[in-house]
N, C-alpha and C positions, 0 to 999 in steps of 0.2 A: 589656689594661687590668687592672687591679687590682682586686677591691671593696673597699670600707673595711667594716668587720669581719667579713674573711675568720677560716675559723681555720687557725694555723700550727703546724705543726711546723718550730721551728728547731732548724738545727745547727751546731755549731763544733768544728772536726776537729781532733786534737792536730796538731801538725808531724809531720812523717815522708812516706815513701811512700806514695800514696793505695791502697785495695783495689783489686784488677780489678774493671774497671767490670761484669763478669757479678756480681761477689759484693755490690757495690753494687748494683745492682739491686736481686739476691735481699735482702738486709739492709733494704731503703729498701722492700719488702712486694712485690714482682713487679713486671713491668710491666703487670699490670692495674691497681693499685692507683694507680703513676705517671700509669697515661694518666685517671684521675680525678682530677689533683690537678696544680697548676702548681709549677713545679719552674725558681725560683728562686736564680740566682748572682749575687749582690749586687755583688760584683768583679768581674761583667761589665755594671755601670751604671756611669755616674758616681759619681765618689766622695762629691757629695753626695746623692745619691741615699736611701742608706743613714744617713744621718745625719738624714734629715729623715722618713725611714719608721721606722728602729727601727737606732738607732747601737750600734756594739760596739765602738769605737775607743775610749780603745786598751784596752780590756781583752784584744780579740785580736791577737796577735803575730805577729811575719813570718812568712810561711808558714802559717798556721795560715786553713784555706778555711773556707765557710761556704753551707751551703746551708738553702735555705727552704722545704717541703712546705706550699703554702697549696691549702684548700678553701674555694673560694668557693661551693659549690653551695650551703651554710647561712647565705651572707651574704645581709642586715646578719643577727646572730644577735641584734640588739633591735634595734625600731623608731627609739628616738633612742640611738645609744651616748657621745652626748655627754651625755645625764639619763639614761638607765636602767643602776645598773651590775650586774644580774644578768642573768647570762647562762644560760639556762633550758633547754639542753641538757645531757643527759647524757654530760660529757667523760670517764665513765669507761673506756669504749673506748679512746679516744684517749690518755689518761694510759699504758695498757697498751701498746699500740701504740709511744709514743715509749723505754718504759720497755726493750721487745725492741730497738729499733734501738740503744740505749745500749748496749745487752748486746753487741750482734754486731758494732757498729761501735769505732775508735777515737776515741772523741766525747772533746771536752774537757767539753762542755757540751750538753743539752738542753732545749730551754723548749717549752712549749704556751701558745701565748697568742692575741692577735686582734688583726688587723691594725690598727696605726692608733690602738691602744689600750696607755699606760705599764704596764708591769704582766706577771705570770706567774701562768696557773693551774698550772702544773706545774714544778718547778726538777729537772735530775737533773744531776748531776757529780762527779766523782772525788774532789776538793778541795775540803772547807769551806770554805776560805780563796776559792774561785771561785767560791762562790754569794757570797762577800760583797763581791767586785769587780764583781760583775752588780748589786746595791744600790747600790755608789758610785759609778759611770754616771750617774745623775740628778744628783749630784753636783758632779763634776769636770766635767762641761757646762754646769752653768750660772752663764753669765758672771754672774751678779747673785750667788752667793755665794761667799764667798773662803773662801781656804784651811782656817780654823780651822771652818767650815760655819756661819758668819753671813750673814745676808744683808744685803746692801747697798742704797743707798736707789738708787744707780748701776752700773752696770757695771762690774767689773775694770777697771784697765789691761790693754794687752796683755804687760806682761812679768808682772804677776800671776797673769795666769792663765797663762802660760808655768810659772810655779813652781809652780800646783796644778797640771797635768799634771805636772812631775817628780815632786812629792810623791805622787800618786796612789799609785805601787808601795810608797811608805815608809809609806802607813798602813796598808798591808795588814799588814804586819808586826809592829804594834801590836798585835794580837789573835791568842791562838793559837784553835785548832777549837775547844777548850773551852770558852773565852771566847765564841765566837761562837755554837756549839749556848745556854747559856746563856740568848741572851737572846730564846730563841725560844719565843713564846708562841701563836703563830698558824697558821703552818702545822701537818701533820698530817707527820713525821718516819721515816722508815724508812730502814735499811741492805742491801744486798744486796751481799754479797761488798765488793768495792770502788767501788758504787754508793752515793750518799745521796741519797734522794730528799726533796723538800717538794712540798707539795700543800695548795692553800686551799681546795680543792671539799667541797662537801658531801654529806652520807651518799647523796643520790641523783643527784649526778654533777653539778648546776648549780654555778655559778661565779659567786659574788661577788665583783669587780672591788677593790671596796675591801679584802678583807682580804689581796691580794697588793701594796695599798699600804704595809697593817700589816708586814707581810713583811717587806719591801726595807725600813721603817723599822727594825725589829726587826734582820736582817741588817747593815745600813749602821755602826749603832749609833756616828752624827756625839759622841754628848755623849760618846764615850768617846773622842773623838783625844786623842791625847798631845799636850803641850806643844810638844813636839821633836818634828816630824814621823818614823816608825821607829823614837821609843822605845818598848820595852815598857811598855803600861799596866795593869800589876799593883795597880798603886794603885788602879785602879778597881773591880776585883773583890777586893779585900783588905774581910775584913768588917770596918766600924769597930766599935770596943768599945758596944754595948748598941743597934748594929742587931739587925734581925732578918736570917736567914739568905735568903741570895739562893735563887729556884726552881732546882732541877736539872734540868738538860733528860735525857729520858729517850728519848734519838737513840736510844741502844744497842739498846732493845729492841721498837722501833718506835713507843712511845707516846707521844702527844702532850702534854705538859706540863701541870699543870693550876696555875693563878695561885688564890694562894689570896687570900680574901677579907682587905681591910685593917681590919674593923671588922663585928660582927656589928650587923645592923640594928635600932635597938632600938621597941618599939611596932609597928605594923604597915605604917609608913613613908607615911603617906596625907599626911601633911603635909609641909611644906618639907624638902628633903633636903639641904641644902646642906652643902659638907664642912666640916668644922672643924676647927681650925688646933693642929697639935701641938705641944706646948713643949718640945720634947725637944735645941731650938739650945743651945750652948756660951753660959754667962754673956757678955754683952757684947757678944753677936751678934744681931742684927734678921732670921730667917728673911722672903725674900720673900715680898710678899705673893702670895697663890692668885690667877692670869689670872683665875679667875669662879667663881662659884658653881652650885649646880646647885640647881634649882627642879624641884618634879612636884606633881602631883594627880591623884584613883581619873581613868582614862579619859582622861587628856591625852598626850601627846608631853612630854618632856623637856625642860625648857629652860636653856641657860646663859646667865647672867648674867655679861656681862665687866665687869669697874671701870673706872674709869676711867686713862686711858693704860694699859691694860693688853692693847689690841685693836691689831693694824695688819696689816699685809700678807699677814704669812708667817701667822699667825694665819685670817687669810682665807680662805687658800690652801689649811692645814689643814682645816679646814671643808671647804672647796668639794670635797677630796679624799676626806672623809669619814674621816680617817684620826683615832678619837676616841681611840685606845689613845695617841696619840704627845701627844695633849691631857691627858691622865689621868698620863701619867709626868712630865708638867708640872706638874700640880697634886701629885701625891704628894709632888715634889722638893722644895714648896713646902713640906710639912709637914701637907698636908692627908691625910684619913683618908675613902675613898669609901667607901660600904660595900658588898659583892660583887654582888650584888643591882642596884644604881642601877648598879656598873660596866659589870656583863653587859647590862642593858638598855641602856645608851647603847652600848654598842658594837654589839651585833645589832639594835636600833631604831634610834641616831642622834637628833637633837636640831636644836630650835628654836633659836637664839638673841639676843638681844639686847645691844644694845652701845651704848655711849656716842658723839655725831656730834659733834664738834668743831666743826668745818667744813662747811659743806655741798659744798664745793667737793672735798672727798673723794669723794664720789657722780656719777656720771655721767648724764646723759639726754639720749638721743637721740644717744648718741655726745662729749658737751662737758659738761663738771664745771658740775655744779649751781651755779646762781647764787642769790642772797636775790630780783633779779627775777623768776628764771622759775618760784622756788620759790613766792613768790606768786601767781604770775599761772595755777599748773598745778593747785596742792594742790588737794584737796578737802577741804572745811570739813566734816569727819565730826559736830561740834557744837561747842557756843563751847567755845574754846582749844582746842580739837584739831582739827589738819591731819592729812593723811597725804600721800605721794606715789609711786608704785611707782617706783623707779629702778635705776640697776645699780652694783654695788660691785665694784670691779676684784678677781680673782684669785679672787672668789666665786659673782656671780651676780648674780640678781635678787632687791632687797631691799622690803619698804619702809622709807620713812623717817617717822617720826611723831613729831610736833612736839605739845607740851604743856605750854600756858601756866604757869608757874612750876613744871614739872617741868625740861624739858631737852628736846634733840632725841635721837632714837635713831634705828639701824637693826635692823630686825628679819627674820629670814627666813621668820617665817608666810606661809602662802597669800594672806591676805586682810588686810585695811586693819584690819577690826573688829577679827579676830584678833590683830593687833600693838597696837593699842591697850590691848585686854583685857591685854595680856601685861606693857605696859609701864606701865600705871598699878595692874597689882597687884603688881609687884615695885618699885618707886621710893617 
């Protein structure tokens, strides 16, 4: 049996002649090391096996094996790894450790990550171009988004996604290494020989989950497919006339990137932070508006404020995954201006938010979309015209929902009922 968040060392071999199994050994740490550690050949499970524990198809090619070094003596390595996403061991051994076997073996590919869990504390591979087919995996699987990386309110047909699996190889194409180093703000970046390693871990070796979400978003980089699936998208990185200059990534010298601030913060920022809206669109053009606004005060949590229709699924989802960087290049696209400060906070704190409820039948409880009887019959009357209800928002979580006579219904993701109220009758 397996545990669920074992830690892995995976591998993906190029094609060719495998080493003699003595020199594999020695390469894969002894056979001490082995008989500590479960030793994993994916391609000797069923084929769905692998798709449903941690899929490589088709990023991996005929031929091309794969073996999995899982330690489960540290599992679970958090108490719930479905809400906790740091990971509070020291995986800097292990980073080292996968980083030798790169060295000695012919790896296409290396990953350090936890069983059971989307995501990479450690990426090592020959080809830039192969760390960003490892990002588009999440991708090209899932049947609810199509090809241009929209997401549907349905599933594919099956010959649509027949054509995002062939496009797959043609977007990789679209982007050279340069383009793809670029747009990398998250990981920690080094070269060795013909090694390029990333790495989300932090200065004492723990492993925050979400920012190998930032990663693979950063890597993936869906807003920049070409029109024509395999054309080159030069267009995208072409600076327009009275942009500002794009970050350089700085892979070469093993440094990690630094995003510079879009606005210096003015006053001492204690009051409403919300971004505001640049005028910098072409005569005759309506820049969209910003998903939400961003709210703080001295000693609070963060909160965004979404508009209205400006909240739905994939937004959710965003959220639920914590991924606030891929939320912030939404709002900047918009024309908005964060200032470095509010950025770096919401991204190593994270955020509240609030959002407008249409429907109640959006909301789930007890498993079945909220109805106006059961929303009755459940709410707690927190005082006159205000309801609350704790219920679940799909693709997020658990929210509450508070209702507020001649304000509007929201959902909010405070801890507490009070809490969502306070939140949403000082922002409305």
């Amino acid at each position: 049996m397996l545990a669920f968040d074992s830690l892995v060392l995976d591998l993906i071999f190029l094609r060719g002649e495998p080493p003699a199994p003595e020199d594999m050994i020695e390469a894969l740490g002894g056979k001490e090391f082995l008989s500590q550690r479960k030793v994993l050949d994916p391609d000797m499970q069923d084929p769905r096996f692998e798709m449903e524990l941690s899929p490589s198809m088709p990023f991996r090619r005929r031929g091309e094996r794969r073996i999995m070094l899982i330690d489960d003596s540290v599992a679970p390595m958090r108490k719930d790894p479905r809400v906790e996403p740091i990971v509070k061991l020291d995986l800097r051994p292990e980073k080292e450790r996968l980083f030798d076997i790169c060295q000695a073996l012919p790896l296409r590919v290396g990953r350090l990550s936890a069983l059971g869990t989307w995501g990479d504390a450690v990426l090592i591979a020959r080809s830039v171009v192969d760390l960003r087919a490892l990002a588009l995996l999440s991708w090209v699987l899932d049947p609810m988004v199509d090809g241009d990386g929209k997401r549907r309110a349905g599933q594919l047909s099956q010959s649509e996604f027949e054509a995002k699996l062939v496009n797959y190889e043609k977007r990789l194409e679209e982007l050279d290494e340069q383009a793809i180093l670029a747009n990398l703000h998250t990981p920690r970046i080094e070269r060795h020989a013909d090694l390029i390693v990333l790495d989300v871990l932090e200065d004492d070796g723990t492993w925050d989950v979400r920012k190998s979400l930032a990663m693979e978003a950063e890597l993936a980089a869906i807003a920049q497919f070409s029109l024509m699936p395999g054309a080159p998208a030069k267009a995208v990185r072409e600076r327009k006339p009275g942009a500002k200059p794009s970050a350089k990534s700085s892979a070469e010298n093993g440094a990690k990137p630094k995003a510079k601030d879009g606005a210096k913060e003015s006053g001492k920022g204690k009051a409403d932070t919300s971004p505001s809206t640049a005028s910098a669109e072409p005569a005759g053009k309506t820049a969209a508006p910003s998903p939400f606004a961003i709210h703080s005060a001295d000693g609070e949590r963060l909160l965004l404020k979404f508009l209205p229709e400006r909240f739905d699924l994939d937004i959710a989802a965003t959220l639920g995954k914590g991924d606030y960087e891929s939320l912030i290049a939404v709002s900047v696209a918009a024309g908005d201006v964060i200032p470095g400060q509010v950025r770096d906070r919401l991204i190593r704190e994270g955020a509240d938010f609030l959002a407008p409820l249409e429907f109640l039948s959006e909301v789930f409880l007890d498993g079945k979309p909220l109805s106006r009887q059961t929303f009755d019959a459940s709410a707690e009357q927190l005082r006159d015209g205000v309801r609350t209800l704790d219920a679940h928002y799909p693709r997020f979580g658990p929210v509450v929902v508070v209702d507020i006579a001649g304000k509007g219904r929201y959902i909010c993701s405070a801890a507490d009922a009070a809490a969502a109220v306070r939140i949403a009758e000082s922002t409305t």
